[in-house]
C-alpha positions, 0 to 999 in steps of 0.5 A, a space after each residue: 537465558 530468557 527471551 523476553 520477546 514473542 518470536 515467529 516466523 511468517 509463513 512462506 507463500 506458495 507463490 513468490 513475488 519475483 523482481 520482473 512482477 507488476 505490483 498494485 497496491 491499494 489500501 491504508 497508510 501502511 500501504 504507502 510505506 511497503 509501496 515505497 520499500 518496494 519502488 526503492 528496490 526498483 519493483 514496477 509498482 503501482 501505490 494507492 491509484 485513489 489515495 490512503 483508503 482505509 475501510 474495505 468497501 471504499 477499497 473494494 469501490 475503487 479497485 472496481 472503478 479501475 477495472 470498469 475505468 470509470 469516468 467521474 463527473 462533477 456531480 459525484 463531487 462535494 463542494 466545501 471550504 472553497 474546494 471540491 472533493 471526491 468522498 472515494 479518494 484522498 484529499 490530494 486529489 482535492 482542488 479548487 476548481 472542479 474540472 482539474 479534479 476530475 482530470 485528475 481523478 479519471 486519469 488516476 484510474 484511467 492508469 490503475 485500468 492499464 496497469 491492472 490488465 498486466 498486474 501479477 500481484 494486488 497488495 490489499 491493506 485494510 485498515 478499518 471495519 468502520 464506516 461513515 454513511 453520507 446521509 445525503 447521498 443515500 447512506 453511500 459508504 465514503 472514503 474520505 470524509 474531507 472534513 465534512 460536517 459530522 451530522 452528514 455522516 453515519 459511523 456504523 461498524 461492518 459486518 464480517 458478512 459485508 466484507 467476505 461478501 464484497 472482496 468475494 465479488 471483487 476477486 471474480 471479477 478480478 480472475 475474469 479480468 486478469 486471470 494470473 493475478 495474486 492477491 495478497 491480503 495484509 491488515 494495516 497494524 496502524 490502531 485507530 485508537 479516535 474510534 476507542 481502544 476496545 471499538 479498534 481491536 474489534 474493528 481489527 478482528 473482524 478484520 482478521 476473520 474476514 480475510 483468513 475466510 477469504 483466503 481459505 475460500 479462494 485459489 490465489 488469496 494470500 496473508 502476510 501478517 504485518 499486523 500481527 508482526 507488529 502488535 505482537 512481536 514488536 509490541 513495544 511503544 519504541 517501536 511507535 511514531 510520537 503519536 504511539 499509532 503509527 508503526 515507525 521507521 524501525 518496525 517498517 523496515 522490520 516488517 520488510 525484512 519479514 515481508 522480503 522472507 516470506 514473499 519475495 522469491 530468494 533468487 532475487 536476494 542479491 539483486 535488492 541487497 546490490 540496490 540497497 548498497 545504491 541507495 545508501 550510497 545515495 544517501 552518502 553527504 561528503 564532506 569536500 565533494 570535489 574531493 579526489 576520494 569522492 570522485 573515485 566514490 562516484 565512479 565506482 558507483 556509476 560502474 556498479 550501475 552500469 554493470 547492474 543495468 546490462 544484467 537487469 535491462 528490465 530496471 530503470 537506472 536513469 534516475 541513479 545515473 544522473 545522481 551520480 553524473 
């Protein structure tokens, strides 16, 4: 019989993620997705303090702005189309009043600087080796363009050099921080097809060689590989959003799965599997909700809750108690 379809096993990790770990996640949109995986089954995780970032200079800027707690000031802003704007965050940070920004912003990592004190795993996703140089603020790498003119901005490529040297810098500090942090590196498989199809997989090799350089440099460094997964195991555009970029909900769940195998410790298979039954439980529409079947539903799930809660006190169950009040 013949197998039309490239199969491979992610390596394990020599250190396991375990259900009681802190987790931070920074990094492009595919960060968001594992980051929502991940605090559906009930993980303490922290997503993206500074919003969707894709290139690894702005990742490396703003894990360093947590660990310095750094304090942002309007004139680190940018004023345009009636709103200010921070270039080293997402534009959910953006507003129309510039005082609220940066309440926002500087409490975002005033969090971040908490939380990476007791963090025990930094989940890193670059998506991009391009670039864009504010020409007007000495050529500073930015996160977010927020639609400024393009003639503020240079587009260059960076160096395998420039990216083992900035993450090498950040993960020494990161170890006299917190010395017990992991990190884990993965490349975001969403393809940056606006920068050329060709300008994308080199962009995504330099990518590649700059991380397994760090990897094999530094003790605690670890790979997950959710690009290769992707590109080359799914490979089919089925398994794309309606823009054929964006791995969609099949290939997220698949590259859990795969990601749950290699990196999270077996010992707490049963208690996700027990919190994916809740959440699909969760998800349940009844047809007559006040129907005796259905409150007999609802029962059995607060008992199973409530049995959960006792074995787990560590886990925050409130939000599924009430649902099911």
């Amino acid at each position: 019989m013949m197998d039309f379809r490239i199969k491979f096993q992610p390596p394990a990790l020599q250190d396991k993620i375990v259900h009681r770990h802190n987790i931070l996640l920074a990094g492009s949109c595919f960060t968001e997705h594992i980051g929502r995986l991940l605090l559906e089954r009930k993980f303490n995780t922290l997503v993206n303090p500074n919003g969707i970032v894709f290139n690894p200079v702005s990742i490396v800027n703003g894990i360093t702005s947590w660990i310095d707690n750094k304090r942002y000031t309007e004139d680190e802003l940018v004023q345009h189309n009636e709103a200010w704007h921070s270039t080293d965050h997402h534009s959910r940070f953006s507003g129309t009043h510039s005082a609220a920004v940066l309440q926002q912003i500087n409490q975002a990592i005033q969090t971040a600087h908490d939380f990476l004190k007791d963090t025990d795993w930094l989940i890193i996703t670059p998506g991009t080796a391009f670039v864009y140089e504010l020409k007007d603020r000495s050529h500073q790498i930015v996160a977010n363009c927020h639609k400024l003119p393009a003639n503020r901005f240079n587009k260059r490529l960076l160096t395998t050099e420039e990216i083992i040297a900035g993450f090498g810098n950040l993960v020494y500090r990161l170890q006299i921080m917190n010395p017990r942090l992991k990190v884990l590196f993965t490349i975001s498989p969403v393809r940056h097809i606006r920068d050329g199809v060709i300008e994308n997989n080199l962009s995504k090799a330099i990518l590649i060689q700059a991380v397994h350089h760090l990897v094999a440099k530094f003790d605690g460094l670890y790979y997950f590989p959710s690009y290769e997964i992707v590109i080359d195991e799914l490979r089919d555009y089925r398994f794309y959003a309606d823009d054929m970029v964006h791995p969609n909900e099949t290939a997220i769940r698949y590259v859990w799965q795969q990601f749950q195998k290699a990196c999270i410790a077996p010992g707490d298979t049963p208690l996700i599997a027990e919190l994916e039954n809740i959440l699909a439980a969760m998800q349940h529409r009844p047809f007559d909700t006040s129907s005796a079947a259905h409150q007999a539903f609802r029962q059995t799930q607060r008992t199973k809750i409530a049995a959960l809660k006792t074995a787990y006190p560590y886990i925050d169950f409130e939000k599924e108690l009430d649902y099911f009040a």
